[in-house]
Structures are given as structure tokens and as C-alpha cells.
C-alpha positions as CSV (number, residue, x, y, z in Angstrom):
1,X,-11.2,5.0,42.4
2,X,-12.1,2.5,39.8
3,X,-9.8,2.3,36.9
4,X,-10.5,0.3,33.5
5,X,-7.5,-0.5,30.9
6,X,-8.9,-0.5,27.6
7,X,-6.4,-2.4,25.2
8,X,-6.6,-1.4,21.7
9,X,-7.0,-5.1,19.5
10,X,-6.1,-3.9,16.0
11,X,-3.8,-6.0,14.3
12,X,-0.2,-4.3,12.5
13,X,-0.9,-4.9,9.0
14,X,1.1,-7.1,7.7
15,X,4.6,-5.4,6.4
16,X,6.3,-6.0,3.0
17,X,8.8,-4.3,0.6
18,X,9.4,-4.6,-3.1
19,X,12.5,-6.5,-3.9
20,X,13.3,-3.9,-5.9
21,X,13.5,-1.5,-3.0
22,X,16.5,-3.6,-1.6
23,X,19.1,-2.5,-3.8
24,X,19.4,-3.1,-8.2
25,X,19.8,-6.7,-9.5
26,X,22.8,-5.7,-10.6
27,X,24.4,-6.0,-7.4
28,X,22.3,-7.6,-4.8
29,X,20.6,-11.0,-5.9
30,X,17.0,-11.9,-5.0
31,X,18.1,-14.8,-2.6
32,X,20.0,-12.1,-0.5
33,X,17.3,-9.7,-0.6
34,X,15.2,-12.4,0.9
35,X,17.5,-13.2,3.7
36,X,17.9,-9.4,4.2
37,X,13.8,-8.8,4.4
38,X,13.1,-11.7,6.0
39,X,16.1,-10.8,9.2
40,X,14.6,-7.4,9.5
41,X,11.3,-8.3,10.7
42,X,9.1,-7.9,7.2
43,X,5.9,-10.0,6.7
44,X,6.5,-10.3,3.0
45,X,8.4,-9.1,0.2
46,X,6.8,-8.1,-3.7
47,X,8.7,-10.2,-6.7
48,X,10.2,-7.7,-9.5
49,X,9.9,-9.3,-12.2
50,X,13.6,-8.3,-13.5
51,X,14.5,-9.9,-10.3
52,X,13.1,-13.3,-10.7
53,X,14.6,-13.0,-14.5
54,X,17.9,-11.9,-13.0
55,X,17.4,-15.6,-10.9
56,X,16.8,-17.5,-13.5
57,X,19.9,-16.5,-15.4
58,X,22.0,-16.9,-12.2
59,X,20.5,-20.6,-11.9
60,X,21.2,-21.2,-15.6
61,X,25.1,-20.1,-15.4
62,X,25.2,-22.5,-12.3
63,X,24.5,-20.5,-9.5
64,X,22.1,-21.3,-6.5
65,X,21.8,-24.8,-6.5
66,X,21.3,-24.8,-3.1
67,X,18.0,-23.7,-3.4
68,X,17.2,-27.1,-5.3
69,X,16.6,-30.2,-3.8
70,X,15.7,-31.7,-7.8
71,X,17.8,-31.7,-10.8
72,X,17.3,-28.1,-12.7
73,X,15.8,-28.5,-15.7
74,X,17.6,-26.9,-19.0
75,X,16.1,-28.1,-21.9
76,X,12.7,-25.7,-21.0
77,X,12.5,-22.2,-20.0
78,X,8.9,-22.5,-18.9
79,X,10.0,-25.7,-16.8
80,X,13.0,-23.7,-15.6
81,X,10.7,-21.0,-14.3
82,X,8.7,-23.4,-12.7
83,X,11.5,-24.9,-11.0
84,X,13.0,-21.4,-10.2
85,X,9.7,-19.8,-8.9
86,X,9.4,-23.0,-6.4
87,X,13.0,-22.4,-5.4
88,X,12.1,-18.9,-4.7
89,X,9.0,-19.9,-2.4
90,X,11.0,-22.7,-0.4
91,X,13.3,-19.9,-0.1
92,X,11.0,-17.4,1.4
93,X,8.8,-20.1,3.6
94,X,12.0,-21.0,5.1
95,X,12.6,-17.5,6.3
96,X,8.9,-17.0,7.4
97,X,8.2,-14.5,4.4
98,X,5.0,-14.9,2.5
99,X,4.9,-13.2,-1.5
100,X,1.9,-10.9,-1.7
101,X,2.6,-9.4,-5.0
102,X,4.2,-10.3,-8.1
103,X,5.1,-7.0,-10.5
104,X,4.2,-5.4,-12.7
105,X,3.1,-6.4,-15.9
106,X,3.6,-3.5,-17.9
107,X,2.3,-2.9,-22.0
108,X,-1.3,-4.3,-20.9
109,X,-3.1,-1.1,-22.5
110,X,-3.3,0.4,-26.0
111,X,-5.3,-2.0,-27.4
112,X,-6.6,-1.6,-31.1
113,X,-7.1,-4.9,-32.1
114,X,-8.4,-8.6,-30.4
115,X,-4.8,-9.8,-31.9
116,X,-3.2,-7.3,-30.0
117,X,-5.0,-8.5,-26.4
118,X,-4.3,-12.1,-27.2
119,X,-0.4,-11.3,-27.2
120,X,-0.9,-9.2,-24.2
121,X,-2.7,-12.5,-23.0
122,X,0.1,-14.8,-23.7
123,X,2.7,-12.6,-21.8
124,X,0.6,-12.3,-19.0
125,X,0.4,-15.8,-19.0
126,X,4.2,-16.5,-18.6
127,X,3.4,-15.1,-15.0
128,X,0.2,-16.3,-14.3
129,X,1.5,-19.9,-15.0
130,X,4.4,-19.5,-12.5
131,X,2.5,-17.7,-9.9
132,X,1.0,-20.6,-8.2
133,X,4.7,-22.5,-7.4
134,X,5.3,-19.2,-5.8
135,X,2.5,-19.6,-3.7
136,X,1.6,-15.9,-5.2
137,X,-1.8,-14.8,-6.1
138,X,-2.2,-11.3,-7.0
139,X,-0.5,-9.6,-10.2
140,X,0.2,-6.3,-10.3
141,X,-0.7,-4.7,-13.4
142,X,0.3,-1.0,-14.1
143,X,-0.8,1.9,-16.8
144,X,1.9,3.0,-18.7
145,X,3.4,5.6,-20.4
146,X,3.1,5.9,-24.5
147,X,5.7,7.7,-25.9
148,X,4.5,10.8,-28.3
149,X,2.0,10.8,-30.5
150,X,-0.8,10.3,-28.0
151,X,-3.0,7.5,-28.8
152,X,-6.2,9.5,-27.9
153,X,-7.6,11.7,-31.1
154,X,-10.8,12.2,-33.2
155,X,-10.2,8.1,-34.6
156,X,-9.4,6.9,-31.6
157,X,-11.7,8.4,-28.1
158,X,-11.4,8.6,-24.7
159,X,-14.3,6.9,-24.7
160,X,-12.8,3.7,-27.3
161,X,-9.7,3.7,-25.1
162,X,-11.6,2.8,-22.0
163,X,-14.1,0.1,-23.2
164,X,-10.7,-1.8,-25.0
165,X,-9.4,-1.9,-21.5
166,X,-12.5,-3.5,-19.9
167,X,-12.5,-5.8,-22.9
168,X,-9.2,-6.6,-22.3
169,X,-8.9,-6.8,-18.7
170,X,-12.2,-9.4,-18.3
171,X,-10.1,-11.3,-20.7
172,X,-7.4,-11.5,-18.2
173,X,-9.1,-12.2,-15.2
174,X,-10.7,-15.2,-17.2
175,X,-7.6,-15.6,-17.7
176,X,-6.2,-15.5,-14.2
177,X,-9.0,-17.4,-12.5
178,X,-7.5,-20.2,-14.2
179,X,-4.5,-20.1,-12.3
180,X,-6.4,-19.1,-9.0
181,X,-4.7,-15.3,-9.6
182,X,-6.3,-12.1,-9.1
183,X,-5.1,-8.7,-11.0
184,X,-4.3,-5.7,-9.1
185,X,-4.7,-2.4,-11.6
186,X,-2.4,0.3,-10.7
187,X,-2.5,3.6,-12.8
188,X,0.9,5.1,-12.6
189,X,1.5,8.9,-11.9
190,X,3.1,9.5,-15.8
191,X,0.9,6.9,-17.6
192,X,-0.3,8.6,-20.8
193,X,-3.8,8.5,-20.7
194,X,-4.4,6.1,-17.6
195,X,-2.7,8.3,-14.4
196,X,-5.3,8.1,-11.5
197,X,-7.2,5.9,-9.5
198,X,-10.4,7.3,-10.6
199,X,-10.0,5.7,-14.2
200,X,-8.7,2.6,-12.7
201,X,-12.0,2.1,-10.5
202,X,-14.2,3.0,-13.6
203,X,-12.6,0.3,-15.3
204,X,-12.3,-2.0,-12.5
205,X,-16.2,-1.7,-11.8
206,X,-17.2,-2.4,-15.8
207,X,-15.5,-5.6,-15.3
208,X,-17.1,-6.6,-12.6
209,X,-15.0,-9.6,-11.8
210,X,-14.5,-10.5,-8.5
211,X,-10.6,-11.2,-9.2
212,X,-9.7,-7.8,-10.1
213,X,-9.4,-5.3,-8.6
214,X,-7.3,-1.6,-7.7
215,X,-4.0,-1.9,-6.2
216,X,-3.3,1.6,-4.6
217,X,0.2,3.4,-4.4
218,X,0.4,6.2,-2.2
219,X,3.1,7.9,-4.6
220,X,1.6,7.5,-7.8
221,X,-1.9,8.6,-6.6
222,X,-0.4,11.7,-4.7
223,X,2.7,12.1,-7.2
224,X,-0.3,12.7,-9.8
225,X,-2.9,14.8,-8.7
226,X,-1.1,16.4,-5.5
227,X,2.2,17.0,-6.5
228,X,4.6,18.1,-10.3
229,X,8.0,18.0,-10.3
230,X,7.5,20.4,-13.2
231,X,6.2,23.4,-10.5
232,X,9.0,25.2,-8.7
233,X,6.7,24.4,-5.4
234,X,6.3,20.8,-6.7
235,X,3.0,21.3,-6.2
236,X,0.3,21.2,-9.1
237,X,-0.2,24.5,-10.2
238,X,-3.9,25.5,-7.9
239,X,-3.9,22.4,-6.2
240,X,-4.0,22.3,-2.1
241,X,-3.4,19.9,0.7
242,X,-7.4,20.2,1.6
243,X,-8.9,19.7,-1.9
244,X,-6.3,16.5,-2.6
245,X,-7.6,15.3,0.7
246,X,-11.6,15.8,-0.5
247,X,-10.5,13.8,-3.4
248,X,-9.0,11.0,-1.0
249,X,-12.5,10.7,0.5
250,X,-13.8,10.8,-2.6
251,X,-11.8,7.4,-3.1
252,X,-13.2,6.1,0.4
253,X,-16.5,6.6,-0.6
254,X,-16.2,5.5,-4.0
255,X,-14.4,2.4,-4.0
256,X,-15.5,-0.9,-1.8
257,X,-12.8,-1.6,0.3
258,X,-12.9,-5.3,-0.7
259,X,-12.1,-4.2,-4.5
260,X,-9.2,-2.6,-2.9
261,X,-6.4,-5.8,-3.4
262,X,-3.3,-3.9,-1.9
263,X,-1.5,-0.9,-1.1
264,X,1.7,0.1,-1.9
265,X,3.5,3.1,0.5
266,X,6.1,5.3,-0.8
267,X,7.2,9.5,-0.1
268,X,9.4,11.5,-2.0
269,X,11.6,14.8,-1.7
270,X,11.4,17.3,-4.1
271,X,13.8,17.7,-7.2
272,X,17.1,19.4,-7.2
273,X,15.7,21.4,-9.6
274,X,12.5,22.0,-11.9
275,X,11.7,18.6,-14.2
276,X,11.0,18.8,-17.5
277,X,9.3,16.3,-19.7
278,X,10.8,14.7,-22.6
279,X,10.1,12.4,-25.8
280,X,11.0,9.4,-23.8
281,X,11.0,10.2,-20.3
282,X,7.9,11.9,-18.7
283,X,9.1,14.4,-15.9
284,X,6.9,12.1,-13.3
285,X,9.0,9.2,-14.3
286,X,12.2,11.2,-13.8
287,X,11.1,11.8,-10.6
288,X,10.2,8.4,-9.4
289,X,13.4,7.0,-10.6
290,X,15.3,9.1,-8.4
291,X,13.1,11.0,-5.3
292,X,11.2,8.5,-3.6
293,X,11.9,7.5,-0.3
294,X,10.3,5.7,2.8
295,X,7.3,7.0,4.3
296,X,8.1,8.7,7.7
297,X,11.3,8.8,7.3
298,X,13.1,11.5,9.9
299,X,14.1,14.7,9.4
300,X,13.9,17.3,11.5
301,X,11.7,18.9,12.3
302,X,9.3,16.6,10.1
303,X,9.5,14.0,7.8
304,X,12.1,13.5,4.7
305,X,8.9,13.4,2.2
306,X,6.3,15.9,1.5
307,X,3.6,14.2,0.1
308,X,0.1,13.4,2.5
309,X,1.2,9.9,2.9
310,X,0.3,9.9,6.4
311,X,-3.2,11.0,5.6
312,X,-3.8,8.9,2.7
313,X,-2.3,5.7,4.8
314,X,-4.9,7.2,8.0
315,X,-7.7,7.1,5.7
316,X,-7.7,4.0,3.7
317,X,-7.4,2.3,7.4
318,X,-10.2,4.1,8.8
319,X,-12.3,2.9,5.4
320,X,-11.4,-0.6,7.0
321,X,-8.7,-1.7,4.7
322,X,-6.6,-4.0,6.4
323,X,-4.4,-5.4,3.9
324,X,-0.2,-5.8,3.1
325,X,1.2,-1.6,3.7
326,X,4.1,-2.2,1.0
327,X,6.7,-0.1,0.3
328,X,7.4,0.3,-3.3
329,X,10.5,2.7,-3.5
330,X,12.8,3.8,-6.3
331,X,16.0,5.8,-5.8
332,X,19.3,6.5,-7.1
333,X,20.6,5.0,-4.2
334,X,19.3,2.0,-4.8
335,X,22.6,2.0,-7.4
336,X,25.2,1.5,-4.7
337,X,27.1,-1.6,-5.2
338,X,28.3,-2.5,-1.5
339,X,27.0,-5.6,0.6
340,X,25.2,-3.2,3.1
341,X,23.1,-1.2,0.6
342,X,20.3,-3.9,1.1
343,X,20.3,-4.0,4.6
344,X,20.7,-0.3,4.9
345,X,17.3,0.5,2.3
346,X,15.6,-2.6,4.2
347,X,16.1,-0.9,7.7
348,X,14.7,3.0,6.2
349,X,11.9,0.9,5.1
350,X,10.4,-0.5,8.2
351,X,11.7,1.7,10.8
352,X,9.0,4.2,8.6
353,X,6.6,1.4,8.3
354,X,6.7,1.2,11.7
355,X,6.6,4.9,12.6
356,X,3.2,5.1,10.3
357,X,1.9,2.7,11.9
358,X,2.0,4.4,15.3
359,X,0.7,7.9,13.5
360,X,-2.2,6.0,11.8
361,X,-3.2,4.5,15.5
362,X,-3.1,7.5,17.2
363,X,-5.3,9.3,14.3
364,X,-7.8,6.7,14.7
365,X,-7.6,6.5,19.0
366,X,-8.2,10.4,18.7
367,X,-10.8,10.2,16.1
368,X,-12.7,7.0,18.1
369,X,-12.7,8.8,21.1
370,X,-13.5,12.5,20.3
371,X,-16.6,11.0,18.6
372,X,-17.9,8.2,20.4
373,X,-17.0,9.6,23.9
374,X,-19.1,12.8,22.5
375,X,-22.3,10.9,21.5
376,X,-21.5,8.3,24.9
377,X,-22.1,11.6,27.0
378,X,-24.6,13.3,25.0
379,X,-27.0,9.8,25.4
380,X,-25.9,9.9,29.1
381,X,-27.3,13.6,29.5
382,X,-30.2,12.9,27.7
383,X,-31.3,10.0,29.6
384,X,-30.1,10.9,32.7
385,X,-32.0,11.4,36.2
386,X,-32.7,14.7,36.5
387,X,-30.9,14.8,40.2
388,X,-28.1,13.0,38.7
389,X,-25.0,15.8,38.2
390,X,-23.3,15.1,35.1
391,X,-20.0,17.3,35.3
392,X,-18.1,18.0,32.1
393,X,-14.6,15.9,31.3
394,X,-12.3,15.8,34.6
395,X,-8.8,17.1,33.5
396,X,-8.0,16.2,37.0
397,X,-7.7,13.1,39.7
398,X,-9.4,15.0,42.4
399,X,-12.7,12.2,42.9
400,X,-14.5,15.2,43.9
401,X,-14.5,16.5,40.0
402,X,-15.7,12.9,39.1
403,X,-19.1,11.6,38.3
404,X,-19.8,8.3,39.7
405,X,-22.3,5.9,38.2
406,X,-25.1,4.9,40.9
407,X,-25.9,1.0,40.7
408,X,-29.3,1.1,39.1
409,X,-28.0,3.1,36.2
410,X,-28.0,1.9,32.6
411,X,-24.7,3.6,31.7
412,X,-23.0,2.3,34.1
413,X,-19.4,0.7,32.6
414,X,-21.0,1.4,29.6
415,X,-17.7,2.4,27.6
416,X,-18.5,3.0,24.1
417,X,-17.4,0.2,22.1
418,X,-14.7,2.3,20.0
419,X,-12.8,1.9,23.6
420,X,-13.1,-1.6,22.9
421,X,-11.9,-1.4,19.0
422,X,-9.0,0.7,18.7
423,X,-5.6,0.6,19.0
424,X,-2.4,-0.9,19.7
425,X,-0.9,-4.6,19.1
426,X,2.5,-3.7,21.1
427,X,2.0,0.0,21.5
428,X,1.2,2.2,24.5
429,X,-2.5,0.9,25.9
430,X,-5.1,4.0,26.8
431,X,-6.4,3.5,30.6
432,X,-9.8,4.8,31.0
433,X,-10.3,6.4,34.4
434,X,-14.2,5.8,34.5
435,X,-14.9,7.4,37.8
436,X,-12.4,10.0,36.8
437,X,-13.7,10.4,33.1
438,X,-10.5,10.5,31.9
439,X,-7.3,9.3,29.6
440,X,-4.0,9.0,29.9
441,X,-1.3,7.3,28.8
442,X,0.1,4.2,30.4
């Protein structure tokens, strides 16, 4: 019997985590959380802004000059950003880390006035201008949340809001292109009047610039239109798992997957109790601050989290993205102030990076198969020799129960090439039992 082992060539995405998701600045410097990500087998780890700024205030008391093989300037903070944001890279390269993403650059919205871009402009460029010593070229930018009144009324449309953001945002990938940076616009789950990805790609496709783009988050696209802390099921009120999943295809079919810069991966649990909105914190934003955790994490008898990530992750691969999975995760246990509260976040974080990526492979074996095996044998009956039996699937190894291709057949070997496409880097490899017409795992 004749047996063929198809290995599966798809690459692991690369792997990264926030710095922020490695324990508050307070307690755990960036250089540590570098070490940390880097020693636990991450490709790459997002910048937080407050944590660079928390760096640059340790290297201006005195601290890390270790990291510096020049003299530190003092005299200027852009030329001590510089310095730091070169530190920071020498500091990652040596560990084998790359950056990915630095984040976020919040207050980029709201725009009445061409005064109020060009300060937007000029903050954005404190990052921009750094970015490149980094070795960094994407910048997250996120919607926001505006506290009460809304901005949107009979003066002041929908309609006005959204062309002042493409106005704006063309401005600052101008802007960026300078610096060899592309923008990455994120709408978060309690902006105001920017909260999902469909406004983002509506805004993102008017500015047609090749250097920005959407940067996806699996909790603030699913903490939005899937899920409200506000509900007692912390689901929106008449929302289901089938019609958020319609709208995730929606998104697939929507959005060019080149436009699509990076993705972020978070879960979360469901509130103690009900959460209510207030003047200055959105019940969403509670939320994030304190229920998100890593996708896939375990819990018997399923995962910690309730939202789709899985499916979300599963599609976006099968739309061919195959950019940085990030995890982006906030929680009050991010607080604790011990030396292992880094190590212990960093190790929840790819242990369920790692578990995904095993559930998104077998989704898209299963998928690759059912279909292409299906049309494989409907060709091969439809072309066949009429004294040529072609029995059904063998669920068996008896070779009696097998068809065996004659010599002077065109199908003979003739796997489809999905057996030749999907799967594994590391993971368990499909044998293809041709004479046998069947799979197992090996």
C-alpha cells in the first residue's frame, strides 16, 4: 500500500505582545520586559508609549547606562529620545526581538479647524521622528473617546466628522512617508463616534494612501459589536454569535488584506457585575481596563474568554493575512508589583498564542480538505472510465475497500494542491493514504 505524507508549509505568524501586557511601568521597566519577551520565545514586542517615556526618565535620573555605548545627551529632549529609542532597538536586536508597533497615538480625531490638525501633526511627529532609530515602522493610531457633550449635532454631521478625518489623516501619512512610517487606524470599542472597523475602512479607503492602513483588534471589534458589559448576558441586546460572524465576513470581503497592517489578539471574561457608563469612563473602557485576558487561555471545559476570537483569528487567516498575531491585553493584574508578574503575563500570553495557532490550522486543514478533496473526487467521477469503480471514502485499511489508480490515468497522484498548502510548521503532519483514500494523524 502506497502511502504519501503531505506536510503542511504554513509559516507561525510571527508572535508579539504589547509591553504593556507585561506588567505597569510602575513596576516592571521596559528593558526587563524585553528580556522577559524576548526569553519566552516572542518574535516581537509593541512599544507603549508610557513605557518608552517611563525609559527616558529612568535614563535621565541615571539609570541604564548600560544600554549606551555614547555619552547621553541632556541638554535636548528630542536628542535624548533619539538616543533612547536606539538604546531601546540595540536592546531588542540583541535579544533577537524585532518592534512591529509603536502605540498608540491617541487625540488624532475631533478636528474642527486646519490649526487643530497641524498640532495633532506636531505630536505625531515626536513619534514619527523617533521611529526610524527604533527600526519601527508602523504607528498605531486609535479612535477615542470624547467625554459628554457629543461632538456630532445639527452644526457639526456625521458626515463633517468623517471628511475632517480623511483630511487629517492624508495629512499624516504625508507626514509619515517622510519618516518611511505607515499608520495603522484602530477604532476602539468605547470611542465616541469612531467604534468599529467599518468606519475605519471607510476612512482608510478615502485616503487612499498606500501607508495607511486598518490595524485590527480582536477585542475592540468583538467588545463592540458582539459583546456589552452593560447587558446582564454581556451580550448586545439582539445580537448572535452567527450574525457577528456574517459581519466578520463582511470585513473579509470588504477590506484588502494588504490594507490590513496588523492584528492585535485579546479575550475577556465577563464583569463581576453589570457596567455602567459614566461622564468620564465609558462602561467599554471599564471593561477593558480590567477583563481582558489571553486568547485561549484554559479553563475547563473551554476557554477563560467568551468572545469569537478563535473565529475571528480563523478567518482573517483564511482571507490570507499573514501578519504579527499581537496580544494587546489590559488587566488589573497587570498591577502586581513582584518580579514574576512579567514573566507570569508573558507565559499566559503565548502558551494561548500558541494554542490558536493550532485551532486556526486545524480549521483551515478541515476546511482545505472537506472542499478540495470533494471537488478532487467529483472531477475524478466525472472523468472517469466508465469500468473504472470509484468507491466512496475508505474509513478502513482493508486494500480491498481502496481504489487504486491504473497507470494510464490522469488522476493518478493527483492530490489536490490544498494537500500541498496547509498546515503545520512543528505540528502534527496529515499522511494521505492514497491507495487507501484516507487521513490520519501521524
Amino acid at each position: 500500500m502506497a502511502a504519501y505524507t503531505v506536510l503542511y508549509p504554513y509559516a507561525r505568524p510571527k508572535f508579539a505582545i504589547a509591553s504593556l501586557s507585561l506588567g505597569t511601568n510602575a513596576h516592571h521597566d521596559l528593558p526587563t520586559k524585553i528580556r522577559v519577551a524576548s526569553n519566552l520565545g516572542y518574535d516581537g514586542i509593541e512599544i507603549f508609549i508610557p513605557d518608552f517615556e517611563g525609559f527616558v526618565n529612568q535614563v535621565r535620573e541615571g539609570k541604564h547606562t548600560e544600554l549606551f555605548t555614547e555619552p547621553i545627551p541632556t541638554s535636548s529632549s528630542t536628542e535624548l529620545d533619539l538616543a533612547c529609542a536606539a538604546a531601546v532597538y540595540n536592546l531588542c536586536n540583541s535579544f533577537g526581538l524585532e518592534i512591529p508597533l509603536y502605540q498608540p497615538l491617541r487625540n488624532f480625531e475631533n478636528f474642527r479647524s486646519q490649526g487643530h490638525i497641524d498640532t495633532s501633526l506636531a505630536e505625531a511627529e515626536r513619534w514619527l521622528r523617533i521611529m526610524p532609530a527604533m527600526k519601527c515602522d508602523l504607528l498605531l493610531v486609535c479612535s477615542n473617546y470624547i467625554p459628554p457633550p457629543s461632538p456630532i449635532g445639527e452644526k457639526y454631521t456625521m458626515d463633517m466628522y468623517i471628511d475632517a478625518q480623511v483630511d487629517a489623516f492624508r495629512q499624516l501619512g504625508a507626514l509619515a512617508e517622510k519618516y518611511g512610517v505607515r499608520i495603522g487606524y484602530e477604532p476602539l470599542s468605547w470611542g465616541t463616534v469612531i467604534d468599529n472597523w467599518m468606519q475605519v475602512w471607510e476612512i482608510v479607503e478615502r485616503v487612499d494612501l498606500e501607508n495607511v492602513g486598518v490595524l485590527l483588534d480582536s477585542f475592540n471589534t468583538l467588545g463592540n459589536q458582539y459583546a456589552d458589559p452593560g447587558q446582564a448576558s454581556t451580550i448586545c441586546k439582539g445580537q448572535t454569535l452567527a450574525a457577528m460572524l456574517f459581519n466578520l465576513e463582511e470585513l473579509a470581503i470588504s477590506i484588502p488584506v494588504e490594507k490590513i497592517f496588523f492584528y492585535q489578539v485579546a479575550d475577556a471574561v465577563r464583569p463581576a457585575e453589570i457596567c455602567y457608563d459614566d461622564d468620564d469612563t465609558p462602561r467599554r473602557m471599564k471593561w477593558s481596563r480590567a477583563c481582558r485576558v489571553f486568547p485561549c487561555e484554559p479553563q475547563t471545559p473551554w476557554y477563560l474568554g467568551f468572545l469569537p476570537v478563535t473565529q475571528m483569528t480563523s478567518l482573517l487567516h483564511r482571507m490570507g493575512y499573514r501578519g504579527w498575531w499581537s496580544l494587546e491585553v489590559f488587566n488589573t493584574s497587570l498591577q502586581e508589583s513582584d518580579n514574576g508578574c512579567p514573566e507570569r503575563h508573558g507565559s499566559r500570553g503565548i502558551n494561548g498564542l500558541n494554542i490558536l495557532w493550532d485551532v486556526v490550522q486545524t480549521d483551515m486543514q478541515s476546511r482545505s480538505l472537506d472542499i478540495e478533496l470533494e471537488t478532487f473526487f467529483d472531477r475524478k467521477r466525472a472523468t472517469s472510465s466508465p469500468t473504472l469503480s470509484t468507491p466512496p471514502l475508505s474509513t478502513g485499511s482493508d486494500a480491498s475497500d481502496s481504489f487504486t489508480p491504473s497507470s494510464d490515468n490522469e488522476f493518478e497522484l493527483d492530490l489536490p494542491e490544498a494537500l500541498h498548502r496547509i498546515g503545520g510548521c512543528g505540528r502534527p503532519t496529515l499522511a494521505i493514504d492514497i491507495e487507501g483514500l484516507k487521513t490520519k494523524d501521524t
